[in-house]
C-alpha positions in Angstrom: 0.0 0.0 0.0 1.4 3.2 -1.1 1.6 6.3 1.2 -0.9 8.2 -0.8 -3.7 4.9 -0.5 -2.9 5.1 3.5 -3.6 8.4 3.5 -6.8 8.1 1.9 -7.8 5.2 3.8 -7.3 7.0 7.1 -8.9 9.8 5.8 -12.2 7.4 4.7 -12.3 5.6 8.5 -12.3 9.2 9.8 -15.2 10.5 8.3 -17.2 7.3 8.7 -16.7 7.5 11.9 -17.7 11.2 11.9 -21.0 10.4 10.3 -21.7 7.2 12.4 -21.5 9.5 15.4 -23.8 12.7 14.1 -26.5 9.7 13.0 -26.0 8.2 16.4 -26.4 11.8 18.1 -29.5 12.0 15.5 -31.2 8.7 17.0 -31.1 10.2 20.6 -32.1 13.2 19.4 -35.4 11.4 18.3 -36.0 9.5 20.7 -36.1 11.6 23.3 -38.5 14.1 21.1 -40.5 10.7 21.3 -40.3 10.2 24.7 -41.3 13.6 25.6 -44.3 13.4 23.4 -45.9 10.5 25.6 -44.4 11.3 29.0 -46.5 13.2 31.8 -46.3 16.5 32.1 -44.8 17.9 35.0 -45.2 21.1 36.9 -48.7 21.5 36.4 -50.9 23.7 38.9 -51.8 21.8 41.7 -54.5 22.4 44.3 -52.8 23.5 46.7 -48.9 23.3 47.9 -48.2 20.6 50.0 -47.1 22.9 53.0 -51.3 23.4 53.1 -51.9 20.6 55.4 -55.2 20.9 57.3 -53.1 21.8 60.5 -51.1 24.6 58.9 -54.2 25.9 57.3 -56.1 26.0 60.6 -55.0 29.6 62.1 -54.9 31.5 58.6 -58.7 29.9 58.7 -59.5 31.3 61.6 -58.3 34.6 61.0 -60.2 34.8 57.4 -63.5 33.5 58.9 -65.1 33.0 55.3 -68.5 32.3 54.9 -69.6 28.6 54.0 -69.5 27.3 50.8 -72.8 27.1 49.0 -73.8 23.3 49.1 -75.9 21.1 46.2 -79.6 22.0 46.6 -80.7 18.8 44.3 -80.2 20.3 40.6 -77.8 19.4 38.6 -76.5 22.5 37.8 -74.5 23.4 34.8 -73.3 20.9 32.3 -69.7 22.6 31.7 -69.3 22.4 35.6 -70.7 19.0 35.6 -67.8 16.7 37.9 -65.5 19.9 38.6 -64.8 20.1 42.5 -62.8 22.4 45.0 -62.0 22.7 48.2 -64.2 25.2 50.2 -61.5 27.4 51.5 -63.5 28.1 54.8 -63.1 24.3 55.9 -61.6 22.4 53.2 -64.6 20.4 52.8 -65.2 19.1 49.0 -67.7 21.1 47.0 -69.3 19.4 44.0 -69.1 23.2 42.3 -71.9 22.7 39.5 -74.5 21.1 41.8 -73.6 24.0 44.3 -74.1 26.9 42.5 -77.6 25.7 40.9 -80.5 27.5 41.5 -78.9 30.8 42.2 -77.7 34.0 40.1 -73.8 33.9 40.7 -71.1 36.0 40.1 -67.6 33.8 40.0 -64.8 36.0 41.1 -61.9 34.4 39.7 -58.7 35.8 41.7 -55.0 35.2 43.4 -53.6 36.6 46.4 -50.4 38.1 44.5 -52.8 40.4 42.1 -52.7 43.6 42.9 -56.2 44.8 41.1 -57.9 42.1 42.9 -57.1 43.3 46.0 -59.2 47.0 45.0 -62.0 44.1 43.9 -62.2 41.9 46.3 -64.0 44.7 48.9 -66.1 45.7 46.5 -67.3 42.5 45.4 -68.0 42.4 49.4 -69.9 45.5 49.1 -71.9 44.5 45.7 -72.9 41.2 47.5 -74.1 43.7 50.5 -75.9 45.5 48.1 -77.9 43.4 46.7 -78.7 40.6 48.9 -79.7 36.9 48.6 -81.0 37.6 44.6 -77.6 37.3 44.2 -74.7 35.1 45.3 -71.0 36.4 44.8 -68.5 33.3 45.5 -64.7 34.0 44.9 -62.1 31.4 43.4 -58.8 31.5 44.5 -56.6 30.0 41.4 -53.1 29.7 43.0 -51.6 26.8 45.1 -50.9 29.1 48.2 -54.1 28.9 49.8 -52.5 30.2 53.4 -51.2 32.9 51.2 -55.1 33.5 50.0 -56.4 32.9 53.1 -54.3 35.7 54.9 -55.0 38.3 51.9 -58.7 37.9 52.6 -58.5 37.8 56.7 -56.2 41.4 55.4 -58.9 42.7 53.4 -61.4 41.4 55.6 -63.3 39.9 52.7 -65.7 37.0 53.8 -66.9 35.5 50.9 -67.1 31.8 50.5 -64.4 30.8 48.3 -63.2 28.2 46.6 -59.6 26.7 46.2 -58.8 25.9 43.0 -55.1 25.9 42.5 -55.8 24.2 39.3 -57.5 26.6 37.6 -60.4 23.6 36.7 -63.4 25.8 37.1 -62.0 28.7 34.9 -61.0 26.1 32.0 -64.8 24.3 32.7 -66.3 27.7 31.9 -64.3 28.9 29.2 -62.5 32.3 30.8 -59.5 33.8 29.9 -55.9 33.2 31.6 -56.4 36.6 32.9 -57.2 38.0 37.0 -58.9 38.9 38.0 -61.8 37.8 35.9 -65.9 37.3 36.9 -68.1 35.1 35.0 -71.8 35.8 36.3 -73.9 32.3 35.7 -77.6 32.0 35.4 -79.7 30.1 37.4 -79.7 27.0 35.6 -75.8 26.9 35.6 -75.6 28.7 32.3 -73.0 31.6 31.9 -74.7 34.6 31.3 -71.4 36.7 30.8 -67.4 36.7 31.1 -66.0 39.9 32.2 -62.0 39.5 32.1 -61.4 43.0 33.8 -60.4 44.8 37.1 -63.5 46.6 38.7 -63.2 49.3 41.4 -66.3 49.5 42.8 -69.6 48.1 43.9 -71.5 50.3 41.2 -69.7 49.1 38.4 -69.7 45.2 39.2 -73.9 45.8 39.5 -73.7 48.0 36.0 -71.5 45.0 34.5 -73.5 42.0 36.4 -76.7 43.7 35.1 -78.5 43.0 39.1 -79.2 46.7 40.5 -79.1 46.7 44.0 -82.6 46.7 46.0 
């Protein structure tokens, strides 16, 4: 073998083995875009964090005081609702949400304890459900996994409204509403939505202009 054939033959294993590597890089490559395509998700919202343990939750409870969480009155309630639960922030009991809010105008208040408009809301949601009585129920939705962090925002505000935890954000995807806060989605009687109002109010009189329910 002459110098020149050597030199080609080295040159040939070189870039085989060049080109064996970039298609064996290529094959990982694709597998993992495979595996990634059929493996669960992580980091999705959650309920609430697991530092939220009944115990731990039991003074920020206290010091909020909420009201109860409205309980299923024997109609089914709305269909887009139909198998969502939370956790009834005032006692982490389980509320079957579509069966619970049957029967009842409601305005959803859709909030998180970091947003800074829904802190101006929150009071005057308080004050609209004041307002206007039992023809309407107001219930707010906390949709953040800190629910000691929501509790202690409303015992702050000293907002008493049932709410509901849902870290998950189920009820706003049930119902359609944007990934905005704070939001309010005002539901018929029969569980229908009657309107989906993805904006900041700052006062009782222009939550009962938007809701459409004057005051008594």
């Amino acid at each position: 073998m002459t110098a020149s054939t050597a030199r080609t033959t080295r040159w040939t294993v070189a870039v085989l083995a060049v080109v064996a590597a970039l298609i064996a890089a290529l094959l990982v490559q694709l597998r993992h875009a495979s595996d990634s395509s059929t493996a669960p998700q992580t980091g999705a919202a959650r309920e609430h964090r697991d530092a939220d343990t009944p115990a731990a939750l039991s003074g920020p409870r206290r010091r909020a005081d909420l009201a109860a969480c409205p309980r299923p009155g024997g109609l089914p309630g709305s269909a887009a609702l139909r198998g969502v639960t939370a956790e009834c922030a005032a006692d982490g009991s389980h509320v079957d949400v579509g069966p619970a809010l049957a029967g009842h105008r409601v305005v959803l208040n859709l909030w998180a304890y970091w947003c800074g408009p829904c802190a101006t809301e929150l009071p005057a949601m308080a004050e609209y459900q004041r307002r206007v009585g039992p023809e309407v129920m107001v219930v707010t939705v906390h949709q953040d996994e800190n629910e000691t962090a929501a509790l202690l925002r409303l015992a702050e505000l000293g907002v008493r409204l049932p709410t509901l935890q849902d870290g998950g954000r189920r009820i706003a995807a049930a119902l359609g509403v944007p990934n905005v806060m704070p939001a309010t989605v005002v539901l018929d009687s029969d569980g229908s939505v009657a309107r989906t109002l993805p904006r900041a109010f700052a006062s009782a009189d222009e939550i009962s202009a938007a809701v459409g329910v004057q005051p008594r």
